[in-house]
Backbone atoms as SQL, in Angstrom:
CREATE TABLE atoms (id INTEGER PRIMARY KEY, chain TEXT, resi INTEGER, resn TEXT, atom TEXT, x REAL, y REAL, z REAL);
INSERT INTO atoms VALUES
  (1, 'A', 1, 'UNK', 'N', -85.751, -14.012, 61.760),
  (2, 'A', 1, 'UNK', 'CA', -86.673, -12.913, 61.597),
  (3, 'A', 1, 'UNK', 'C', -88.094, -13.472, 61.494),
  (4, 'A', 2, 'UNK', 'N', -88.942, -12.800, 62.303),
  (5, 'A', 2, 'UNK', 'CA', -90.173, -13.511, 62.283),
  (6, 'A', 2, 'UNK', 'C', -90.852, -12.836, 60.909),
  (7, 'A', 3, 'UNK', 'N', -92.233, -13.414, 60.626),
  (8, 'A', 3, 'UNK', 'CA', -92.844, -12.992, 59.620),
  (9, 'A', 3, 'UNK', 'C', -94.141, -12.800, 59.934),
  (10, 'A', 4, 'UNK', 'N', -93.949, -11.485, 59.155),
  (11, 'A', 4, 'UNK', 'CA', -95.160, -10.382, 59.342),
  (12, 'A', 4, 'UNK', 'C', -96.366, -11.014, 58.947),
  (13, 'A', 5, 'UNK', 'N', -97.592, -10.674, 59.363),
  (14, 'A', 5, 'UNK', 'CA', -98.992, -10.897, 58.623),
  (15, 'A', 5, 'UNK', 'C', -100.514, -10.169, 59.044),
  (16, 'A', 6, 'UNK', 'N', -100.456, -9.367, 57.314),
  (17, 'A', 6, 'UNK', 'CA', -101.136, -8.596, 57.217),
  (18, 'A', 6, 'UNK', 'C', -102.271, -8.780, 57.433),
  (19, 'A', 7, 'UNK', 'N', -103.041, -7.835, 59.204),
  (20, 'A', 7, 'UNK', 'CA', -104.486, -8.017, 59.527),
  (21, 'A', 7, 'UNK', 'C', -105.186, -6.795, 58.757),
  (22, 'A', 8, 'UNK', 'N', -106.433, -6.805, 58.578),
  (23, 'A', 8, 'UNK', 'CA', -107.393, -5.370, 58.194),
  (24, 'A', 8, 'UNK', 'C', -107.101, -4.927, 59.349),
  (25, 'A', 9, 'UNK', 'N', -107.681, -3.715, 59.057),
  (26, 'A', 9, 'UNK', 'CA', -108.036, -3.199, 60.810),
  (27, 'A', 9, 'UNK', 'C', -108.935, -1.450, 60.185),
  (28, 'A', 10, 'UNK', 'N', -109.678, -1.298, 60.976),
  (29, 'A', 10, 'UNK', 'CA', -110.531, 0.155, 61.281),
  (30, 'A', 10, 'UNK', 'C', -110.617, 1.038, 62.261),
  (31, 'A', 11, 'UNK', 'N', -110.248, 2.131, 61.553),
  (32, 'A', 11, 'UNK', 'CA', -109.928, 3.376, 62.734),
  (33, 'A', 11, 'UNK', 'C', -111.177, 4.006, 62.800),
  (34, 'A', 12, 'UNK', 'N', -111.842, 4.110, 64.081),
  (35, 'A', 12, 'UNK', 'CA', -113.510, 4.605, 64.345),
  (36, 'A', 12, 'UNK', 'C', -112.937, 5.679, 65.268),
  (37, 'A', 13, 'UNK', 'N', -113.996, 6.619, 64.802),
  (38, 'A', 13, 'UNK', 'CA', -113.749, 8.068, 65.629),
  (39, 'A', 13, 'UNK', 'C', -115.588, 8.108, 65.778),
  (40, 'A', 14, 'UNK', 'N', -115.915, 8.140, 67.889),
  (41, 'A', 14, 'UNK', 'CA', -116.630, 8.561, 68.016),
  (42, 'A', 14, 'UNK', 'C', -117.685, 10.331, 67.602),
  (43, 'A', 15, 'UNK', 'N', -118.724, 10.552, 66.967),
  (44, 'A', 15, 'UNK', 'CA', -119.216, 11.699, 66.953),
  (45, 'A', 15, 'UNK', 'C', -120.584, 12.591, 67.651),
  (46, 'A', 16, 'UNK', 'N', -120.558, 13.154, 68.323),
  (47, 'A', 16, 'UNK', 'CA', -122.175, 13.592, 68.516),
  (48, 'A', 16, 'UNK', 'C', -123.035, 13.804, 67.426),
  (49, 'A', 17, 'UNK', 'N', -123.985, 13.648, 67.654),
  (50, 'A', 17, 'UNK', 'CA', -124.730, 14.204, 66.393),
  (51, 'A', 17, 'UNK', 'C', -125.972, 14.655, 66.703),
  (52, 'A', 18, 'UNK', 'N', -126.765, 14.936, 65.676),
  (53, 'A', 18, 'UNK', 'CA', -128.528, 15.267, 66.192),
  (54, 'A', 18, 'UNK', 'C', -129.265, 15.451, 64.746),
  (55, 'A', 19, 'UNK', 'N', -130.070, 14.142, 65.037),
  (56, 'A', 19, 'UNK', 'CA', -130.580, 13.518, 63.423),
  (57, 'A', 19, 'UNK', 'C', -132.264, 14.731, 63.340),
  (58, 'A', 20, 'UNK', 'N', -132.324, 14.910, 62.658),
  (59, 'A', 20, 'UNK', 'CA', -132.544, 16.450, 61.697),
  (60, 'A', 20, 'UNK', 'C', -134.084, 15.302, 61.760),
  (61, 'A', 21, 'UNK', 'N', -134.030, 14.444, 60.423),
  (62, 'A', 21, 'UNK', 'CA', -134.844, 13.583, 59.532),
  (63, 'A', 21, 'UNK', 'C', -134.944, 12.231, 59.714),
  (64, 'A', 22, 'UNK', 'N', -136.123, 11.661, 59.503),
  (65, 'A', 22, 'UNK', 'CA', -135.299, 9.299, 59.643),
  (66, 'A', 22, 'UNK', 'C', -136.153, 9.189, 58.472),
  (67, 'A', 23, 'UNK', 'N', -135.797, 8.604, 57.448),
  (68, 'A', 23, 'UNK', 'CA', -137.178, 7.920, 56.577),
  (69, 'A', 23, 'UNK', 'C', -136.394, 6.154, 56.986),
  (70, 'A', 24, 'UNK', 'N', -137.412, 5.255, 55.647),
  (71, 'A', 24, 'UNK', 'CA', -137.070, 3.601, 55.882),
  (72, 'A', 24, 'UNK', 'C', -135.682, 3.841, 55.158),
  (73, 'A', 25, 'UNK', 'N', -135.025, 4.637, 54.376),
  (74, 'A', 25, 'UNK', 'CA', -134.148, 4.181, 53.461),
  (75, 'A', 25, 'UNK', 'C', -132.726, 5.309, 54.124),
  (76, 'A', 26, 'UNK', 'N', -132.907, 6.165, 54.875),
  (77, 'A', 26, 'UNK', 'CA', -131.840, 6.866, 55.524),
  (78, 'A', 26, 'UNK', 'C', -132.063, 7.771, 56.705),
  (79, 'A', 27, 'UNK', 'N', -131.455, 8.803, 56.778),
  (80, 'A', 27, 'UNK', 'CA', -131.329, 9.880, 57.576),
  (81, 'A', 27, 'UNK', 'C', -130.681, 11.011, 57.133),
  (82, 'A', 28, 'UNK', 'N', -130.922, 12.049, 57.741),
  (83, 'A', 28, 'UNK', 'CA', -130.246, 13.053, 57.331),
  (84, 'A', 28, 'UNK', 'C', -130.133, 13.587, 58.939),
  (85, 'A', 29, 'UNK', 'N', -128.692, 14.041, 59.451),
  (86, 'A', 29, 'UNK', 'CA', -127.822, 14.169, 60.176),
  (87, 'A', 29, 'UNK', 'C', -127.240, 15.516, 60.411),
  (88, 'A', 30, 'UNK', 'N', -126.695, 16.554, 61.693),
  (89, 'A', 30, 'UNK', 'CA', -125.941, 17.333, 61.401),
  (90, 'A', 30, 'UNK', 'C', -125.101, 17.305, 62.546),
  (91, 'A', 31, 'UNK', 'N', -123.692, 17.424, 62.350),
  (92, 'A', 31, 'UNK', 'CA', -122.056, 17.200, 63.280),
  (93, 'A', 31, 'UNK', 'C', -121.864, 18.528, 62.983),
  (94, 'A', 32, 'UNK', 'N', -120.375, 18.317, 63.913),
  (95, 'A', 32, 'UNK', 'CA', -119.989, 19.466, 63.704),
  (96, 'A', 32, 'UNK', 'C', -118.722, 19.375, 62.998),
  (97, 'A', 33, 'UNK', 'N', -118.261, 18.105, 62.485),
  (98, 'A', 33, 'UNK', 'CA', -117.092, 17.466, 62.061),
  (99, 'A', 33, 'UNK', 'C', -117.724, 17.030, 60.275),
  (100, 'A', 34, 'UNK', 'N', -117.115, 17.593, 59.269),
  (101, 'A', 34, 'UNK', 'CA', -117.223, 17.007, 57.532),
  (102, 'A', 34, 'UNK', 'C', -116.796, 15.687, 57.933),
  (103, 'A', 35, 'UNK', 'N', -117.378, 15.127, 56.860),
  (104, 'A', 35, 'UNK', 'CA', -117.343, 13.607, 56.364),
  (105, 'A', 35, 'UNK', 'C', -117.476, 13.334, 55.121),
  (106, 'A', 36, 'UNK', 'N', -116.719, 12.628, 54.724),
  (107, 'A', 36, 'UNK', 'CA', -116.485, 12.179, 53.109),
  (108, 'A', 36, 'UNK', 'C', -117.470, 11.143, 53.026),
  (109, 'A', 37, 'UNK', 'N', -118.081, 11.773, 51.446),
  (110, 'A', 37, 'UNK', 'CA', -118.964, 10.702, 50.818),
  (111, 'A', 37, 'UNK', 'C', -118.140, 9.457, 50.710),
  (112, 'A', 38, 'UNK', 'N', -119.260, 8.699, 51.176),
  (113, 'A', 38, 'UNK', 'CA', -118.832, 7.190, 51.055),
  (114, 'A', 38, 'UNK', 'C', -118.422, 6.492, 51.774),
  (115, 'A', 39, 'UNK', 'N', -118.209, 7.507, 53.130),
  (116, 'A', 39, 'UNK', 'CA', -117.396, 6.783, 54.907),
  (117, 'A', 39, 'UNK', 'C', -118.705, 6.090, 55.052),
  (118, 'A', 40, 'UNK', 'N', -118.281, 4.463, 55.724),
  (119, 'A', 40, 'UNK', 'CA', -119.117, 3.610, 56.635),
  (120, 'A', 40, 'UNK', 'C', -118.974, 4.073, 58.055),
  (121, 'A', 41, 'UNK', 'N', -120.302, 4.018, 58.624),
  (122, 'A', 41, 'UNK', 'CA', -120.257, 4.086, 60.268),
  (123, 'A', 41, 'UNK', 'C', -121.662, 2.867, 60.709),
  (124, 'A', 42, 'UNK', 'N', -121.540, 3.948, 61.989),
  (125, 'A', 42, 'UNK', 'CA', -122.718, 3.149, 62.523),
  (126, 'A', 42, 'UNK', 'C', -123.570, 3.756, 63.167),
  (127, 'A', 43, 'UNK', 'N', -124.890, 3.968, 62.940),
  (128, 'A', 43, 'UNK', 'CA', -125.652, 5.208, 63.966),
  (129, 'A', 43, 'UNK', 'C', -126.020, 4.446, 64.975),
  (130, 'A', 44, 'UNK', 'N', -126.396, 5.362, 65.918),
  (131, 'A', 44, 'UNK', 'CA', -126.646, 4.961, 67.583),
  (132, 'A', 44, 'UNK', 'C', -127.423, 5.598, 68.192),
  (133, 'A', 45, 'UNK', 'N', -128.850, 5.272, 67.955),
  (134, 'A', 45, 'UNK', 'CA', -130.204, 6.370, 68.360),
  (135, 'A', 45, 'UNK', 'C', -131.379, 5.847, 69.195),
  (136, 'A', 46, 'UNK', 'N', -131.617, 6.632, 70.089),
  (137, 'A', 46, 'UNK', 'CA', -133.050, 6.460, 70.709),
  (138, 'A', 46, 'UNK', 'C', -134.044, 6.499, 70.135),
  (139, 'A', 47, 'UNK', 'N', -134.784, 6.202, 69.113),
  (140, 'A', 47, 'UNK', 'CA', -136.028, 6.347, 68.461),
  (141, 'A', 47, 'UNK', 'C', -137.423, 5.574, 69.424),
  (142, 'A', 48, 'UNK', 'N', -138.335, 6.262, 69.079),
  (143, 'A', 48, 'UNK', 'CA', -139.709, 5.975, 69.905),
  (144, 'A', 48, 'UNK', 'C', -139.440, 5.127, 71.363),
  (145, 'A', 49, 'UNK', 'N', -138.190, 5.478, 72.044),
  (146, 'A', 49, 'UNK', 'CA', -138.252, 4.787, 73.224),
  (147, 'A', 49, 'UNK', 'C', -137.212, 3.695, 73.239),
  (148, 'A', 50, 'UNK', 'N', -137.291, 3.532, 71.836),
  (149, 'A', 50, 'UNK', 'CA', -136.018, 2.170, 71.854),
  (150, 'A', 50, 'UNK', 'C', -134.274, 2.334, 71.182),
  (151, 'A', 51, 'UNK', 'N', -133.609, 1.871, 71.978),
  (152, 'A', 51, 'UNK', 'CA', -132.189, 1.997, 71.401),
  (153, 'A', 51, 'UNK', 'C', -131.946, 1.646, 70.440),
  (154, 'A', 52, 'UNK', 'N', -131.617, 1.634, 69.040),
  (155, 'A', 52, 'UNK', 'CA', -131.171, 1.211, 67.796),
  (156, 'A', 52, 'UNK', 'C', -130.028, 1.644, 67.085),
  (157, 'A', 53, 'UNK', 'N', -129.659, 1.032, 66.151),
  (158, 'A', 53, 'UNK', 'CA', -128.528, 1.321, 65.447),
  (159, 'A', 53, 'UNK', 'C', -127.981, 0.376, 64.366),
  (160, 'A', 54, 'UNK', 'N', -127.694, 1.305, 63.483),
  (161, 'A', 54, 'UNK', 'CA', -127.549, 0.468, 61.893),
  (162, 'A', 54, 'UNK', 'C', -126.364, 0.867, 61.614),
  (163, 'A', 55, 'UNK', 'N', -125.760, 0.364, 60.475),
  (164, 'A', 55, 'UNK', 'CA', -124.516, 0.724, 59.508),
  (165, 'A', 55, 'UNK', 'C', -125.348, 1.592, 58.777),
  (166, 'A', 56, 'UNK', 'N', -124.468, 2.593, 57.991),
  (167, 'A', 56, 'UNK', 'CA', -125.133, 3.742, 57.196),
  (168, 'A', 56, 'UNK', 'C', -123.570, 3.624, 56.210),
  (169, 'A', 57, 'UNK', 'N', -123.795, 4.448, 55.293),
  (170, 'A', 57, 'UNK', 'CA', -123.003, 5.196, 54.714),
  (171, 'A', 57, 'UNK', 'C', -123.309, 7.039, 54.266),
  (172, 'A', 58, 'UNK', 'N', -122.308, 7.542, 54.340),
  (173, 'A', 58, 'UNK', 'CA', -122.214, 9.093, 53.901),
  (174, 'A', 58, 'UNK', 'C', -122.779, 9.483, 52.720),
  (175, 'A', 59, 'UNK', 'N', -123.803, 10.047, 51.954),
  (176, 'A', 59, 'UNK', 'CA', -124.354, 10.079, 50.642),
  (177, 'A', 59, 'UNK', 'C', -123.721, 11.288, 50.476),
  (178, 'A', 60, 'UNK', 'N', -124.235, 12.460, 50.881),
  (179, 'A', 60, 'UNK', 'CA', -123.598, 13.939, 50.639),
  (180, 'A', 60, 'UNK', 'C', -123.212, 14.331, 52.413),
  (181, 'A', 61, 'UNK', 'N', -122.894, 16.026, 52.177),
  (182, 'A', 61, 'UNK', 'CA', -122.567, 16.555, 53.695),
  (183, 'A', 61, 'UNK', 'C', -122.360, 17.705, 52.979),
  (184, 'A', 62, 'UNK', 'N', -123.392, 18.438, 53.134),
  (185, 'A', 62, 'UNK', 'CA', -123.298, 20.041, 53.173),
  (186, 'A', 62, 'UNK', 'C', -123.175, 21.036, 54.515),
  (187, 'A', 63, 'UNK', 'N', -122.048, 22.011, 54.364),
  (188, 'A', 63, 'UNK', 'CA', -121.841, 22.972, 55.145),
  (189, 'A', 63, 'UNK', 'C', -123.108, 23.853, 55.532),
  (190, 'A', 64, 'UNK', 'N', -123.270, 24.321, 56.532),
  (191, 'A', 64, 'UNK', 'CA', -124.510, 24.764, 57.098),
  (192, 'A', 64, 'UNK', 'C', -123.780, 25.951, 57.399),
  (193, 'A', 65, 'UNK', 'N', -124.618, 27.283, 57.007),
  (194, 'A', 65, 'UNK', 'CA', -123.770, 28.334, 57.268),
  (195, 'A', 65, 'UNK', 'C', -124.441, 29.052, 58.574),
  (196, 'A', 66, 'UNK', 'N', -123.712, 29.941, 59.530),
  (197, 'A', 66, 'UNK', 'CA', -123.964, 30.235, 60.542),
  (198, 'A', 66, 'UNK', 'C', -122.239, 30.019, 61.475),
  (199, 'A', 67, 'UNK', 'N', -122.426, 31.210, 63.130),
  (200, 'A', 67, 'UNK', 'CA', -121.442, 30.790, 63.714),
  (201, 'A', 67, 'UNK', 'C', -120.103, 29.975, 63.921),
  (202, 'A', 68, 'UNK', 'N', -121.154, 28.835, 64.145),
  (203, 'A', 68, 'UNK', 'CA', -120.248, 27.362, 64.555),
  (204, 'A', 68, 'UNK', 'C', -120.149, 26.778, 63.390),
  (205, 'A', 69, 'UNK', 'N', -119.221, 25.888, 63.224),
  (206, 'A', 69, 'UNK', 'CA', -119.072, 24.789, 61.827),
  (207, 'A', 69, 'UNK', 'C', -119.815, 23.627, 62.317),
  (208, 'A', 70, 'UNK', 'N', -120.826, 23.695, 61.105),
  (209, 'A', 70, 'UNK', 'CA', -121.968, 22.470, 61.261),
  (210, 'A', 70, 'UNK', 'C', -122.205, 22.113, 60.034),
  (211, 'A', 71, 'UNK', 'N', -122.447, 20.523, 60.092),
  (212, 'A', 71, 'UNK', 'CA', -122.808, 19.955, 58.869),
  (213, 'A', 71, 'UNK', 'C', -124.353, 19.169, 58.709),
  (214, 'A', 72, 'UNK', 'N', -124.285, 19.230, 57.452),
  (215, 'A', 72, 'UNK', 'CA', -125.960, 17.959, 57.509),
  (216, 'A', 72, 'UNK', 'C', -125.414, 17.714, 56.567),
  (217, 'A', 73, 'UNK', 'N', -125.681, 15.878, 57.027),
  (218, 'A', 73, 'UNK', 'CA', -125.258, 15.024, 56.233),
  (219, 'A', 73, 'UNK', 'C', -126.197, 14.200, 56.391),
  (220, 'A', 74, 'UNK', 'N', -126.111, 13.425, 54.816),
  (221, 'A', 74, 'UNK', 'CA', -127.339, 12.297, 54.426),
  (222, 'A', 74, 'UNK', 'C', -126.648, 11.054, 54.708),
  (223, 'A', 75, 'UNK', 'N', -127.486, 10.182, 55.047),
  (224, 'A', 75, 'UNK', 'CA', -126.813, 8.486, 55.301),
  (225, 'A', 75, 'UNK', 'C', -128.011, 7.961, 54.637),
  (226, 'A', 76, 'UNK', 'N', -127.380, 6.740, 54.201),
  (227, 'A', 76, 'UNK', 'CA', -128.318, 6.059, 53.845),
  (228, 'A', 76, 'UNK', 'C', -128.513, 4.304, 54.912),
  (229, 'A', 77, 'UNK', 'N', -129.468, 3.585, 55.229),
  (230, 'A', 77, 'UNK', 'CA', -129.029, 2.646, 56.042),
  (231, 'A', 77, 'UNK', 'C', -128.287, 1.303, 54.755),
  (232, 'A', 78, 'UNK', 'N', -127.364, 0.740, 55.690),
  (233, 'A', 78, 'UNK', 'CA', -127.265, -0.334, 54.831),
  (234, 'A', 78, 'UNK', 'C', -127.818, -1.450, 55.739),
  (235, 'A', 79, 'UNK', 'N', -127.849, -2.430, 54.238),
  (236, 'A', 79, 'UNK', 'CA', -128.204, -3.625, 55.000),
  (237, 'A', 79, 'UNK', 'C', -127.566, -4.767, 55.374),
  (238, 'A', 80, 'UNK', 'N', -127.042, -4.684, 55.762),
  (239, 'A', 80, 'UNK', 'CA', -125.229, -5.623, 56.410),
  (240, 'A', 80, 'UNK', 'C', -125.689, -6.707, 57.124),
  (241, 'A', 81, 'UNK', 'N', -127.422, -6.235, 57.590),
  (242, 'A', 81, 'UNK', 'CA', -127.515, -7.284, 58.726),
  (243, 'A', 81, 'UNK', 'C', -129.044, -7.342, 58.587),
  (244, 'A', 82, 'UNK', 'N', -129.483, -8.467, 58.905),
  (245, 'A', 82, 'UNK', 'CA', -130.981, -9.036, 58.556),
  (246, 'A', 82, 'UNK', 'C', -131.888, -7.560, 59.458),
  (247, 'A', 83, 'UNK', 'N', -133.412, -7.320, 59.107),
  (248, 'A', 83, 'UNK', 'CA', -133.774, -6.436, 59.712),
  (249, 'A', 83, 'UNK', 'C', -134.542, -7.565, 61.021),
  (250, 'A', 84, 'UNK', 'N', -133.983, -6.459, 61.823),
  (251, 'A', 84, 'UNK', 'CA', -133.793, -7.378, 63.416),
  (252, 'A', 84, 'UNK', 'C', -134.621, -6.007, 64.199),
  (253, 'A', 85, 'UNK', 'N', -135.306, -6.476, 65.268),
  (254, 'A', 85, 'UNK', 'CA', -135.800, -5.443, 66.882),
  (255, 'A', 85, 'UNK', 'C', -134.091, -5.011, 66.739),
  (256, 'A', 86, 'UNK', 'N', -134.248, -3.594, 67.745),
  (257, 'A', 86, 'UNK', 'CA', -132.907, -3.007, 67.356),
  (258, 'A', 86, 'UNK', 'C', -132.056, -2.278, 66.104),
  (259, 'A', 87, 'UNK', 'N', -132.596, -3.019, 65.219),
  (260, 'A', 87, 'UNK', 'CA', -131.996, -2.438, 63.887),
  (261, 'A', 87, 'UNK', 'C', -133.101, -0.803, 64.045),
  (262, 'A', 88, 'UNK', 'N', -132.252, 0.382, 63.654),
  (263, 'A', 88, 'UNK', 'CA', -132.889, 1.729, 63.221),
  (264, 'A', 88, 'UNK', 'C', -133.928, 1.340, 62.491),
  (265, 'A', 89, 'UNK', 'N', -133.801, 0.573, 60.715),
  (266, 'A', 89, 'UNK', 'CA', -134.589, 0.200, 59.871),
  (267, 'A', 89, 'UNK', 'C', -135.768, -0.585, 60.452),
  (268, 'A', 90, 'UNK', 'N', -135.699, -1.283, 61.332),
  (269, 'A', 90, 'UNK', 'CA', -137.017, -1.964, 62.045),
  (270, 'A', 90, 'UNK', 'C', -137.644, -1.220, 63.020),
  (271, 'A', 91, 'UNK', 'N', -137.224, -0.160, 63.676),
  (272, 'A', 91, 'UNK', 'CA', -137.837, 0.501, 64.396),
  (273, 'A', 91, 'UNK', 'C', -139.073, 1.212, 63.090),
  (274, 'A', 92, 'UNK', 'N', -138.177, 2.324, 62.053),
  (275, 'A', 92, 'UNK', 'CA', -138.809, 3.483, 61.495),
  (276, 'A', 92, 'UNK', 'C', -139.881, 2.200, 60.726),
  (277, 'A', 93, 'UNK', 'N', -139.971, 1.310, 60.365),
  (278, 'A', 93, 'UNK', 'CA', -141.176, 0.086, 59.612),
  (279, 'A', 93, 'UNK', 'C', -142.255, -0.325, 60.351),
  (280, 'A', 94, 'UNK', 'N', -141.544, -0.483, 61.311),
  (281, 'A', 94, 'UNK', 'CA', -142.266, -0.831, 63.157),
  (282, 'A', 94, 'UNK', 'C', -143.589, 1.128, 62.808),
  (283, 'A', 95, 'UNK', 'N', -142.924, 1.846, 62.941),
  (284, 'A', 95, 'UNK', 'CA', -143.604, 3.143, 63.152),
  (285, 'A', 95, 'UNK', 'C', -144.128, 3.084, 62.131),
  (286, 'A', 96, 'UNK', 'N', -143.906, 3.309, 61.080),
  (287, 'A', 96, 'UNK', 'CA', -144.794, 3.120, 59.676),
  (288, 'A', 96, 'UNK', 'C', -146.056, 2.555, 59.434),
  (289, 'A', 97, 'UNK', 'N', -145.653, 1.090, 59.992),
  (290, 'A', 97, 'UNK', 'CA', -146.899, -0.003, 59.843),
  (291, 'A', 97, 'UNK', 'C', -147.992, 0.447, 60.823),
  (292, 'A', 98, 'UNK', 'N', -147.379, 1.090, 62.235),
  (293, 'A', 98, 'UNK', 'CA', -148.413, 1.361, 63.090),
  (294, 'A', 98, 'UNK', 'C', -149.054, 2.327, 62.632),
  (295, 'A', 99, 'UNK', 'N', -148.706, 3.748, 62.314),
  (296, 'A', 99, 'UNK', 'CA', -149.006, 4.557, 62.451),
  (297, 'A', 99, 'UNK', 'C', -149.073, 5.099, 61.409),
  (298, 'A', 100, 'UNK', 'N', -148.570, 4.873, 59.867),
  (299, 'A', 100, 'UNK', 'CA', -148.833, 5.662, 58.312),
  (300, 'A', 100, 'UNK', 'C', -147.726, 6.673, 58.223),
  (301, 'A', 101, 'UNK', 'N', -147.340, 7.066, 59.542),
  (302, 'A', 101, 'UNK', 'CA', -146.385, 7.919, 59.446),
  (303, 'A', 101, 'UNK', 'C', -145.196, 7.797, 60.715),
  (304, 'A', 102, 'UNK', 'N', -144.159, 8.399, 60.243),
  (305, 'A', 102, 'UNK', 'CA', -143.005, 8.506, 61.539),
  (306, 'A', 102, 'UNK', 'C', -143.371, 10.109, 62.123),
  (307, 'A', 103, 'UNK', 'N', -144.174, 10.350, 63.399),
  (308, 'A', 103, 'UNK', 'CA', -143.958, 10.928, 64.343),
  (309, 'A', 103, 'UNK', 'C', -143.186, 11.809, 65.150),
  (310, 'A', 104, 'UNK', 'N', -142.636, 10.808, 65.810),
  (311, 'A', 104, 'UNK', 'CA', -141.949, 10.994, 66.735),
  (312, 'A', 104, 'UNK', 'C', -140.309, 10.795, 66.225),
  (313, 'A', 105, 'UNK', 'N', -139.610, 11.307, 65.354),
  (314, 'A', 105, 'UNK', 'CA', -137.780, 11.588, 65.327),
  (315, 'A', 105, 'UNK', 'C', -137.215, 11.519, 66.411),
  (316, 'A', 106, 'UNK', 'N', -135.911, 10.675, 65.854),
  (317, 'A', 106, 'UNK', 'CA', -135.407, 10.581, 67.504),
  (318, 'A', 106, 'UNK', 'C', -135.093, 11.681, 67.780),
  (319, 'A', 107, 'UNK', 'N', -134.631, 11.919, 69.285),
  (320, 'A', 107, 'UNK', 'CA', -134.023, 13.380, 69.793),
  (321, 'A', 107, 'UNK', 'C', -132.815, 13.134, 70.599),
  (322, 'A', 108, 'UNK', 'N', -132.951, 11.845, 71.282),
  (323, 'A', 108, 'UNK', 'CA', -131.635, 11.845, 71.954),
  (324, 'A', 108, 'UNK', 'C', -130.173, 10.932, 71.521),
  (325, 'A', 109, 'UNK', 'N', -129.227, 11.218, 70.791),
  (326, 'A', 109, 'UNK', 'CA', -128.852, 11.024, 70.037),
  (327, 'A', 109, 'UNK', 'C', -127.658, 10.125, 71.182),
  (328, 'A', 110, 'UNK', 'N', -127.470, 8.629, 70.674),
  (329, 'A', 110, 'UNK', 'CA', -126.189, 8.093, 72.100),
  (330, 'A', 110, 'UNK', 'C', -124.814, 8.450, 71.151),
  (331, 'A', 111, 'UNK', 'N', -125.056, 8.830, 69.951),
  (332, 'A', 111, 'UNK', 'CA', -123.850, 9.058, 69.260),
  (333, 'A', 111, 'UNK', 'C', -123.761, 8.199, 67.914),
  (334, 'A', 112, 'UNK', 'N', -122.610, 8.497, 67.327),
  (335, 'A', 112, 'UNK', 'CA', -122.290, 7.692, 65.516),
  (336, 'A', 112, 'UNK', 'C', -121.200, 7.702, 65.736),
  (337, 'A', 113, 'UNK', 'N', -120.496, 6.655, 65.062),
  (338, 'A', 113, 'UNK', 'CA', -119.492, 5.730, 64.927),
  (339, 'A', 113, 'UNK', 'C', -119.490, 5.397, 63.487),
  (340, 'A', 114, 'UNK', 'N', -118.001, 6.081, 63.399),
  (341, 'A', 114, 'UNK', 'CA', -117.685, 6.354, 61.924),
  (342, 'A', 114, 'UNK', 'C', -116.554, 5.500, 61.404),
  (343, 'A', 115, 'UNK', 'N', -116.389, 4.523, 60.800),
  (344, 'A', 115, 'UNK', 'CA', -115.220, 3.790, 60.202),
  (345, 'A', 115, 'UNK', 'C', -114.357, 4.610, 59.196),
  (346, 'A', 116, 'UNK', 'N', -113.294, 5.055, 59.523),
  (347, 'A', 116, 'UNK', 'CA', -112.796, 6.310, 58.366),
  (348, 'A', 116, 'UNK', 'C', -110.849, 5.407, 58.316),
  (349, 'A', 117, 'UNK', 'N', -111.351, 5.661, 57.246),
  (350, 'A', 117, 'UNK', 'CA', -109.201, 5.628, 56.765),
  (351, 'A', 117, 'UNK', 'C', -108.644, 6.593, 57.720),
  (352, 'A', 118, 'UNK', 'N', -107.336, 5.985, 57.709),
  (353, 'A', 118, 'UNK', 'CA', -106.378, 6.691, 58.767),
  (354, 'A', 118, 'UNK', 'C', -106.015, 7.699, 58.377),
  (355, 'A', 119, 'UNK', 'N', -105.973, 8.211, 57.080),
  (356, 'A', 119, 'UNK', 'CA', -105.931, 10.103, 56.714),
  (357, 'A', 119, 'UNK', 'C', -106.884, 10.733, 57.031),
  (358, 'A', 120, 'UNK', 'N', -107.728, 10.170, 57.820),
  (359, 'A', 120, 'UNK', 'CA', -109.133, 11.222, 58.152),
  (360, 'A', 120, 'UNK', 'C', -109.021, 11.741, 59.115);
């Protein structure tokens, strides 16, 4: 009998989204899919022209009332990874330093990538 050995592993479920807000320290987000406080993902955004994307985590996710089921949800960025060109967090600092203020929010959203337990 051979013997087993236990790998990690992460179940990612692609989402659309369309980011509402960006400050340096998060975002605020709205899907059309709930998310539990405290899920890791990864956002994936066009900001001022450039592609970026950070790890976040889920802070809250309030129901948005109307028609369709929609949520806004807060992320916060983490910092998993040095702030790099590319990183979300170096873009919105990048805009900051230039300009005193963020502008321009992204609009075209390439999607979020959500690391969720397999009961999700």
């Amino acid at each position: 009998m051979s013997r087993m050995t236990e790998v990690p592993a992460i179940l990612t479920r692609e989402l659309q989204t369309r980011v509402i807000d960006v400050s340096a320290s998060g975002c605020l987000i709205e899907t059309r899919r709930r998310l539990e406080v405290g899920t890791i993902g990864r956002l994936r955004v066009r900001f001022c022209g450039e592609e970026c994307e950070d790890d976040i985590e889920v802070m809250r996710c309030d129901a948005v009332e109307g028609p369709a089921a929609s949520y806004h949800v807060g992320v916060r960025l983490l910092w998993t990874t040095p702030l790099r060109p590319g990183s979300l967090r170096h873009a919105v600092v990048s805009q900051l330093r230039g300009s005193g203020n963020i502008g321009n929010h992204p609009r075209a959203v390439a999607g979020t990538t959500f690391g969720l337990t397999p009961d999700n």
